[in-house]
C-alpha positions as YAML, in Angstrom:
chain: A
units: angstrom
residues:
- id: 1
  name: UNK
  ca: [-49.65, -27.35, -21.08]
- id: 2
  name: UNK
  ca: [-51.71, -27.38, -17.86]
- id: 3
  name: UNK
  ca: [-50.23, -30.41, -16.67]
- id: 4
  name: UNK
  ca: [-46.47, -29.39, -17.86]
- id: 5
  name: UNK
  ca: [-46.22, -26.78, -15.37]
- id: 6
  name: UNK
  ca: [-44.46, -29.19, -12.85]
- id: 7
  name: UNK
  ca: [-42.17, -30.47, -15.97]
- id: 8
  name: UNK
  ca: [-39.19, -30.03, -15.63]
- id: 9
  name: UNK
  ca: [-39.49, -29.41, -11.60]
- id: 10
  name: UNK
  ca: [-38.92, -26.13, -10.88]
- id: 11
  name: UNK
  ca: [-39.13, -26.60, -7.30]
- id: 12
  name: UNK
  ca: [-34.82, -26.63, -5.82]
- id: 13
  name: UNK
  ca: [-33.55, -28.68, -2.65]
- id: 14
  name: UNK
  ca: [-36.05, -31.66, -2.89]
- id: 15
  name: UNK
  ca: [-39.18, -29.74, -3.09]
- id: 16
  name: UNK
  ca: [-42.43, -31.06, -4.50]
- id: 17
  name: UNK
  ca: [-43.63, -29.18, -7.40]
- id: 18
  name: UNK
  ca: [-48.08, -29.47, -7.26]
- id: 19
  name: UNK
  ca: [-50.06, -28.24, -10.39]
- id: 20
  name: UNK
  ca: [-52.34, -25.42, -8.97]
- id: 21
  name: UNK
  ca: [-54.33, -24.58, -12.57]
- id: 22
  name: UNK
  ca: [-51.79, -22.90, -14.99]
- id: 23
  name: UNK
  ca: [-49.48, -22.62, -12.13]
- id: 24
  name: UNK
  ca: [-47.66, -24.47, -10.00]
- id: 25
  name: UNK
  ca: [-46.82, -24.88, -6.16]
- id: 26
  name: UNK
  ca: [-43.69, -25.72, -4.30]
- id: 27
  name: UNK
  ca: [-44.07, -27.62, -1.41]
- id: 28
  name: UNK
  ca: [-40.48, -27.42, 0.59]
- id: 29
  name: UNK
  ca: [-38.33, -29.87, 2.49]
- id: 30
  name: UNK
  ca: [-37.56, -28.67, 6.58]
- id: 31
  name: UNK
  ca: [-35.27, -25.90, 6.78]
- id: 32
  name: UNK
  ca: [-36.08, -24.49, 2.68]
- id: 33
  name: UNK
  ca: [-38.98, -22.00, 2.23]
- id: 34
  name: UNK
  ca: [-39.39, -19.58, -0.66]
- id: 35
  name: UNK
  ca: [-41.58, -19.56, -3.94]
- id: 36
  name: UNK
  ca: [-39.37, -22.43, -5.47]
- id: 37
  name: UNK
  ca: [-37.37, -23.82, -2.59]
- id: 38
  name: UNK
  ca: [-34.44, -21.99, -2.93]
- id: 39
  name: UNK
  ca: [-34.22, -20.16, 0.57]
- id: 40
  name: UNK
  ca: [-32.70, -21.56, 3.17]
- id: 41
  name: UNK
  ca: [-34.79, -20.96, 6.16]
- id: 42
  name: UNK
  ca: [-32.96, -19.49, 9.12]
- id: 43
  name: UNK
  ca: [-33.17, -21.81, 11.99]
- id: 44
  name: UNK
  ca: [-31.22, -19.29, 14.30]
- id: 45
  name: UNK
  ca: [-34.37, -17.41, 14.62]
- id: 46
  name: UNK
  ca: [-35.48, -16.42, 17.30]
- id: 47
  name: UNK
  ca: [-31.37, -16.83, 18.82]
- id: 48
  name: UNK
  ca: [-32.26, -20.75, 19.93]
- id: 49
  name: UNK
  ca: [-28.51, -20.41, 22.36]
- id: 50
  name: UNK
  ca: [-28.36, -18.90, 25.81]
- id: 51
  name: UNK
  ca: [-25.11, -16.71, 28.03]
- id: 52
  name: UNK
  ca: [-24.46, -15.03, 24.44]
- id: 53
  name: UNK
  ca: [-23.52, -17.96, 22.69]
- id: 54
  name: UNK
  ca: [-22.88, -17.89, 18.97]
- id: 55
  name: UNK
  ca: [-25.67, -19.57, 16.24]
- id: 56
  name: UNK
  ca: [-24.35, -21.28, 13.32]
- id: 57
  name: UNK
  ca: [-27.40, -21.59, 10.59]
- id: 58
  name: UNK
  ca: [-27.00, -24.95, 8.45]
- id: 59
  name: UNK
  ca: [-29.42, -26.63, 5.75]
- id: 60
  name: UNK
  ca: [-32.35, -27.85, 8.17]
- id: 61
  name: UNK
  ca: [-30.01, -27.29, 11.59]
- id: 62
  name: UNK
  ca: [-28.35, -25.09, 13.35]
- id: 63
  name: UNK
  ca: [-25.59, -25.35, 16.35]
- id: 64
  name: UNK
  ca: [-24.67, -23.02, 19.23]
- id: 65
  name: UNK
  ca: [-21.23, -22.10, 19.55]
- id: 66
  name: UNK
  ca: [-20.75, -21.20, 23.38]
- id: 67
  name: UNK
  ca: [-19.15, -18.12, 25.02]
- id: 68
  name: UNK
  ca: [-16.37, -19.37, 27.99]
- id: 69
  name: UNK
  ca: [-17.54, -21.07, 30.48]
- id: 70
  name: UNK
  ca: [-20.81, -22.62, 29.29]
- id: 71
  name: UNK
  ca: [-21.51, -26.00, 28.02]
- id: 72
  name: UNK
  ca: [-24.77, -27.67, 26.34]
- id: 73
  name: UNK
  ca: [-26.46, -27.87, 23.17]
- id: 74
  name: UNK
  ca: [-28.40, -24.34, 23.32]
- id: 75
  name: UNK
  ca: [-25.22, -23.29, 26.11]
- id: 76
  name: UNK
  ca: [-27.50, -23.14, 29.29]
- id: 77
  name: UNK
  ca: [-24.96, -25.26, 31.17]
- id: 78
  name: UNK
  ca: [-22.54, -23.25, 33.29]
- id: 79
  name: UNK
  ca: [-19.46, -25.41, 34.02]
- id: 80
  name: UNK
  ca: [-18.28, -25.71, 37.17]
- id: 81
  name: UNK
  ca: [-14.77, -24.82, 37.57]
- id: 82
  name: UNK
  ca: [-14.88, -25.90, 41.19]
- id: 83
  name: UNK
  ca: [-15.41, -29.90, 40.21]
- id: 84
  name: UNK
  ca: [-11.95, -30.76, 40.11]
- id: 85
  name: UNK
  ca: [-11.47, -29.19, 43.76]
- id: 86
  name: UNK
  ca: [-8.68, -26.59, 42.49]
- id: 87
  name: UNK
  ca: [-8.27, -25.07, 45.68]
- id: 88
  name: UNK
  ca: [-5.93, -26.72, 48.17]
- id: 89
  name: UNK
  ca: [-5.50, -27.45, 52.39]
- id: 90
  name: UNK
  ca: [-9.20, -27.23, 52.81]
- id: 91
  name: UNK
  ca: [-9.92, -23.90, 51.14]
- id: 92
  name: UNK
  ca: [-13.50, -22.89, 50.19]
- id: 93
  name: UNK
  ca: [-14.14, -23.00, 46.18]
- id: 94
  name: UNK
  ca: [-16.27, -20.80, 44.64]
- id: 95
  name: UNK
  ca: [-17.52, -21.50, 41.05]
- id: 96
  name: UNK
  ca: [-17.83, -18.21, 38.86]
- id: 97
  name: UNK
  ca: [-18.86, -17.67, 35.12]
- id: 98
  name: UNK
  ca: [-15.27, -18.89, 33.48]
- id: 99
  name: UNK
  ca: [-13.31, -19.53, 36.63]
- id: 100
  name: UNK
  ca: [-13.29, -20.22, 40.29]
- id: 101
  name: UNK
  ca: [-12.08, -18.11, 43.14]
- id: 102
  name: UNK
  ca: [-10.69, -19.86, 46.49]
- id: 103
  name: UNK
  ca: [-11.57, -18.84, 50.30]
- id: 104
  name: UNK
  ca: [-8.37, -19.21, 51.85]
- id: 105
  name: UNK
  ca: [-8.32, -20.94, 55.87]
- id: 106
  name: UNK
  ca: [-6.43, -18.62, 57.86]
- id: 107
  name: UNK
  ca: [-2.49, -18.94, 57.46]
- id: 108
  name: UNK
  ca: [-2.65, -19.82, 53.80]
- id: 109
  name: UNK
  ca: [-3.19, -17.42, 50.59]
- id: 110
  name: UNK
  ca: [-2.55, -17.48, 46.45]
- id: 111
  name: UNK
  ca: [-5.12, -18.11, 43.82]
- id: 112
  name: UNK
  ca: [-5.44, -21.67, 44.93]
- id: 113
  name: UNK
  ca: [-3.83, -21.19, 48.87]
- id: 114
  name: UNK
  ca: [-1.18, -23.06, 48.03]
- id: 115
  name: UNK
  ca: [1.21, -20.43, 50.17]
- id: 116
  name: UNK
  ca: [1.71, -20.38, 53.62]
- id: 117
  name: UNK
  ca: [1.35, -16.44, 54.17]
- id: 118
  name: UNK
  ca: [2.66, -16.10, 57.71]
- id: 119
  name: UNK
  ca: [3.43, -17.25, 61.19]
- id: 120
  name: UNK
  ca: [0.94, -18.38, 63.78]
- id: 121
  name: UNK
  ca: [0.76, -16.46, 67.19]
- id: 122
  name: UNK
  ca: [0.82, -18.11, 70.30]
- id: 123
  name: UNK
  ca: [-1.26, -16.49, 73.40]
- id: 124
  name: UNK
  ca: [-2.01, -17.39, 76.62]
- id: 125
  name: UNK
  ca: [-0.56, -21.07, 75.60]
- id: 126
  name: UNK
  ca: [-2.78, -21.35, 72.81]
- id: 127
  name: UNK
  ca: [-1.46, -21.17, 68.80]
- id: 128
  name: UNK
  ca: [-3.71, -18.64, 67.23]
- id: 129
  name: UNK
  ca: [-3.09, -19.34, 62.99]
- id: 130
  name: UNK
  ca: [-2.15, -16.31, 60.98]
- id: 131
  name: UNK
  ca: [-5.05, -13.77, 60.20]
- id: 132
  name: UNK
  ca: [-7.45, -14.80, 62.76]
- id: 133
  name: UNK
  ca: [-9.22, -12.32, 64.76]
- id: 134
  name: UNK
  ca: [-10.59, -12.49, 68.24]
- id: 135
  name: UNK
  ca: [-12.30, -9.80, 71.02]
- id: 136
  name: UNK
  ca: [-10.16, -9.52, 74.36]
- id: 137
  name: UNK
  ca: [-12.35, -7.48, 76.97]
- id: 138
  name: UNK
  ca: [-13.37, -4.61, 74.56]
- id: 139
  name: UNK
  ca: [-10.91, -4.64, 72.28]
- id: 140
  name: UNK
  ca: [-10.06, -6.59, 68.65]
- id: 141
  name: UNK
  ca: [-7.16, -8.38, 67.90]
- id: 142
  name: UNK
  ca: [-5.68, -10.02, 65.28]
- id: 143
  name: UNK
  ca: [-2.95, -12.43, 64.31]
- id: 144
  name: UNK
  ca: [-0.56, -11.03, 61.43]
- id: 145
  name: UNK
  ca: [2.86, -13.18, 60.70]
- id: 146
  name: UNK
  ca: [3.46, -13.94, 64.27]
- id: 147
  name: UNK
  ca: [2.75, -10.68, 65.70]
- id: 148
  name: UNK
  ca: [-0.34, -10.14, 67.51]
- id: 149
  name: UNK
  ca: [-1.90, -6.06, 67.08]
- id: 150
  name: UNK
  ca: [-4.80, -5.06, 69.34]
- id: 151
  name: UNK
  ca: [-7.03, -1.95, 69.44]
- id: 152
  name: UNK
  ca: [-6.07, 0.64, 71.92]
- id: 153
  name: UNK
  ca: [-9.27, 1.38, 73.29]
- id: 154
  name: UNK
  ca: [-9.22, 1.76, 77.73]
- id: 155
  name: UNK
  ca: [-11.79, -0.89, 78.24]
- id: 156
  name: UNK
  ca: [-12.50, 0.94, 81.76]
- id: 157
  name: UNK
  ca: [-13.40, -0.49, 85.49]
- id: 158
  name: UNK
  ca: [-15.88, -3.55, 85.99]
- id: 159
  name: UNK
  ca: [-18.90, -2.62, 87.24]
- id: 160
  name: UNK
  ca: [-19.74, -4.19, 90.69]
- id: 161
  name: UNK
  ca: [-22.19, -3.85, 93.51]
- id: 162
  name: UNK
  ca: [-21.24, -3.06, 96.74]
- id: 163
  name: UNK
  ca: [-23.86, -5.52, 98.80]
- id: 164
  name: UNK
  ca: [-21.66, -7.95, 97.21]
- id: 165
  name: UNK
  ca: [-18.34, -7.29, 98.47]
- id: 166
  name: UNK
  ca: [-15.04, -8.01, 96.73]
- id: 167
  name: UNK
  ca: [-16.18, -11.12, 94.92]
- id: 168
  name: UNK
  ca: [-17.20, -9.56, 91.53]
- id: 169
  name: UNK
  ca: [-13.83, -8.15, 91.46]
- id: 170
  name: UNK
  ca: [-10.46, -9.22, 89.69]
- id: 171
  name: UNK
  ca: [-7.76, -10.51, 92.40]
- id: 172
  name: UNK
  ca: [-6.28, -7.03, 93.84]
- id: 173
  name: UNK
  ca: [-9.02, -4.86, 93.21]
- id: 174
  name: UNK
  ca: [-11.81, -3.64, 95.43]
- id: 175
  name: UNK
  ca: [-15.43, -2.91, 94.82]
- id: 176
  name: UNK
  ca: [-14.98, 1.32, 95.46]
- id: 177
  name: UNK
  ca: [-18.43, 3.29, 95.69]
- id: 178
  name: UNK
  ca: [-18.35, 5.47, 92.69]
- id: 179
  name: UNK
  ca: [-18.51, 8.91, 93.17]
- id: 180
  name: UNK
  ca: [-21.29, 11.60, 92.73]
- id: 181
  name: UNK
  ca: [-20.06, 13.02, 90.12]
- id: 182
  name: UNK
  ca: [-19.32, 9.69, 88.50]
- id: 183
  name: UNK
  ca: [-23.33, 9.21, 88.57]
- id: 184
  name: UNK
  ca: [-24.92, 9.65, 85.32]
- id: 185
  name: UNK
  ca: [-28.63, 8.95, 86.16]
- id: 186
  name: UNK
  ca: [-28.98, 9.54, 89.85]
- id: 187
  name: UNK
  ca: [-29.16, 8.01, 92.58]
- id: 188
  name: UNK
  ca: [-26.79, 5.18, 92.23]
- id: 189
  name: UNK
  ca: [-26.83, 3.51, 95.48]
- id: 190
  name: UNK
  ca: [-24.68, 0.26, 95.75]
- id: 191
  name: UNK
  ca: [-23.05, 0.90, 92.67]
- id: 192
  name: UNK
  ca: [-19.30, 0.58, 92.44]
- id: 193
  name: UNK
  ca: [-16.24, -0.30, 90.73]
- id: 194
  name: UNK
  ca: [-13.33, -2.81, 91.00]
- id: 195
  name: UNK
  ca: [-10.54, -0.59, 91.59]
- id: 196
  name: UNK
  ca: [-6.80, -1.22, 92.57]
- id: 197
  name: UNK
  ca: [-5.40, 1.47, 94.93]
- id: 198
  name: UNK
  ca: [-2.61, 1.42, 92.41]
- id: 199
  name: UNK
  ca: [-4.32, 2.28, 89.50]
- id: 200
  name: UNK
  ca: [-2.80, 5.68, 87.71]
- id: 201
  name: UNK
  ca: [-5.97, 8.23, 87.39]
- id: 202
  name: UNK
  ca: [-6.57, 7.88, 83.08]
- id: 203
  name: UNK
  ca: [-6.11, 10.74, 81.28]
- id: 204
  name: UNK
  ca: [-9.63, 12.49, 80.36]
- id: 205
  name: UNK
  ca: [-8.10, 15.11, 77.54]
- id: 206
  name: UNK
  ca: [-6.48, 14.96, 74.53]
- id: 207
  name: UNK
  ca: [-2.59, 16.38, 75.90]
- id: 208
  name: UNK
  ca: [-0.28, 18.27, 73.89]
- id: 209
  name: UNK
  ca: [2.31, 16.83, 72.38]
- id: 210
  name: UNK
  ca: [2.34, 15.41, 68.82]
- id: 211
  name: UNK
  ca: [0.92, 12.22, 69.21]
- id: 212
  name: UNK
  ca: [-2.33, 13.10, 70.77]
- id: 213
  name: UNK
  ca: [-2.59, 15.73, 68.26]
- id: 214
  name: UNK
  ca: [-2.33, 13.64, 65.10]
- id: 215
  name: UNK
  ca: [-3.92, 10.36, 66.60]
- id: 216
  name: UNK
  ca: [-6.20, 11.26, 69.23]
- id: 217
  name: UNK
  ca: [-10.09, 11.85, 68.82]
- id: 218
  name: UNK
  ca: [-12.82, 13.58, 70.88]
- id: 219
  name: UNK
  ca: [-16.41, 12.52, 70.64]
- id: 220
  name: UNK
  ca: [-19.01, 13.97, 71.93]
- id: 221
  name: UNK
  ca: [-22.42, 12.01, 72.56]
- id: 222
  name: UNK
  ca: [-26.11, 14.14, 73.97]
- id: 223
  name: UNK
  ca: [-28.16, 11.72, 75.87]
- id: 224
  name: UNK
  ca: [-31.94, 12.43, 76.57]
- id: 225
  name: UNK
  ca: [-31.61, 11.70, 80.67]
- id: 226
  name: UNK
  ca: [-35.31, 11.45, 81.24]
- id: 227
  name: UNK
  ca: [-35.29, 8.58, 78.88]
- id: 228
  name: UNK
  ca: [-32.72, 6.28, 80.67]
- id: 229
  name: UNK
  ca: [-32.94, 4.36, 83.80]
- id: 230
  name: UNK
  ca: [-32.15, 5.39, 87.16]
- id: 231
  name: UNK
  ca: [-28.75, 4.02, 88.61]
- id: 232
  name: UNK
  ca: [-26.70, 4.26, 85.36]
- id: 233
  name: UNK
  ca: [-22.54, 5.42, 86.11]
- id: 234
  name: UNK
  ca: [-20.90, 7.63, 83.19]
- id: 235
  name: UNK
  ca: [-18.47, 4.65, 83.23]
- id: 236
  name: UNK
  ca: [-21.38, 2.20, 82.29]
- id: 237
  name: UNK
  ca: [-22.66, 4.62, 79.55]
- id: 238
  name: UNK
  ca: [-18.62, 4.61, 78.28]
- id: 239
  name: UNK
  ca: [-18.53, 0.75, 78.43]
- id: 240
  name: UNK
  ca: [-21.44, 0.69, 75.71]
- id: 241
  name: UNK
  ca: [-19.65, 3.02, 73.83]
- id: 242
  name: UNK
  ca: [-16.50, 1.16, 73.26]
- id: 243
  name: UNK
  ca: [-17.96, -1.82, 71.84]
- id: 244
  name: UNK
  ca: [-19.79, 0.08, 68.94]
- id: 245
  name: UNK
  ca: [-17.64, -1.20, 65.55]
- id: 246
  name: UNK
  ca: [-16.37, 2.06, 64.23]
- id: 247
  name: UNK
  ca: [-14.39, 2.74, 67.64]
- id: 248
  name: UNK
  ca: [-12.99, -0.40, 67.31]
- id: 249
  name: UNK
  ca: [-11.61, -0.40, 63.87]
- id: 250
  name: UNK
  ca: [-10.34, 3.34, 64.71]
- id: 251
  name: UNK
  ca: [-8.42, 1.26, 67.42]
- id: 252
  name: UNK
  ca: [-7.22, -1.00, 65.42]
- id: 253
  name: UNK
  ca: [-5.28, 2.02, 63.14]
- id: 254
  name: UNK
  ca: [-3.98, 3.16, 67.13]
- id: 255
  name: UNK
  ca: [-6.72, 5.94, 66.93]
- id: 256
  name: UNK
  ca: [-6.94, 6.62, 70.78]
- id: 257
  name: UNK
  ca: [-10.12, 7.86, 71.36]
- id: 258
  name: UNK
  ca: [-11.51, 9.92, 74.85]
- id: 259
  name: UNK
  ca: [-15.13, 10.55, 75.27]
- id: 260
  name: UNK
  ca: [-17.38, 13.51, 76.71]
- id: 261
  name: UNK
  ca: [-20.71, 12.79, 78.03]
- id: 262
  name: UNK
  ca: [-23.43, 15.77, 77.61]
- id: 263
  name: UNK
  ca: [-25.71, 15.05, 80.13]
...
């Protein structure tokens, strides 16, 4: 009877039946465990597939059914959308998780810039494509279907200095001492300003009517004077100002903006 304990097998799925006294022993085939075989072992665990793919348990095997986007036997592989060069006239591809997304080149736009989305602009004899931005003196400007739309921000006088004469200056202007009160930082000998005798005094206050009062802006700046160098004009100080970025996308909406110096 000892030796009957393996007859008939009682081991399932190929396993081995071994006569351990007046027992017996099942030893399993890969991917069966269990007293007599009969369990099939879970070869999804630990979760062998990667970017939440899906584990399928078999007999002995297992395969990883991928979430979008991912390739490979355990689904490490992220496929790249951007290897059959989807995006067209030059445009930039980016590979994502289940797509692409395309940089456009200025003048072109659509999921794949396949659309011409506007006119080019033509400037001082050059042609300028369609959404391209560029600085003129201190202001931004941009392209847009032909049309070109600049901040509104005065960009001032040049500076100049007067030993010099008129040669720092624009044709038709004049180097012009700056006045006293015109000095920030005193003194401010041999500074000037190129100046036209023509040129219309700017307006220093917001005025009345309805369009300074929805669209115009007053800023005021405090400066620590005994911290800044000698020689420095309130126009100098303004010229700074007009270049920092949130005065120039203000300009860009046709924000005019005027300035008052706290000295």
């Amino acid at each position: 009877a000892r030796n009957s304990s393996c007859l008939p097998n009682p081991c399932h799925n190929g396993g081995t039946c071994v006569v351990n006294g007046e027992s017996f022993t099942c030893v399993c085939k890969e991917g069966w465990e269990g007293p007599i075989c009969a369990q099939n072992t879970n070869d999804c665990s630990p979760h062998p597939c990667y970017n939440s793919g899906t584990c399928v348990d078999g007999d002995n095997w297992y395969r990883c059914e991928c979430a979008p986007g991912f390739a490979g036997p355990d689904c490490r592989i992220n496929i790249n959308e951007c290897q059959s060069s989807p995006c067209a006239f030059g445009a930039t591809c980016v590979d994502e998780i289940n797509g692409y997304r395309c940089v456009c080149p200025p003048g072109h736009s659509g999921a794949k810039c396949q659309e011409v989305s506007g006119r080019p602009c033509i400037t001082m004899g050059s042609v300028i494509p369609d959404g391209a931005k560029w600085d003129d003196d201190c202001n931004t400007c941009q392209c847009l279907n032909g049309r070109i739309a600049c901040s509104k921000v005065w960009c001032g006088p040049r500076p100049c200095l007067l030993h010099k004469g008129h040669s720092e200056c624009p044709s038709g202007q004049s180097c012009i001492p700056i006045l006293d009160d015109q000095c920030f930082v005193h003194p401010c000998t041999g500074v000037g300003e190129c100046r036209s005798s023509s040129l219309q005094p700017v307006k220093t206050k917001c005025t009345s009517d309805s369009y300074y009062q929805d669209n115009c802006a007053n800023i005021t700046f405090t400066f620590n004077k005994e911290m800044m160098s000698p020689g420095l004009t309130t126009e100098h100080i303004c010229s700074e100002l007009r270049n920092l970025n949130i005065l120039k996308i203000y300009g860009m909406m046709g924000t005019r903006s005027r300035k008052s110096l706290t000295k």
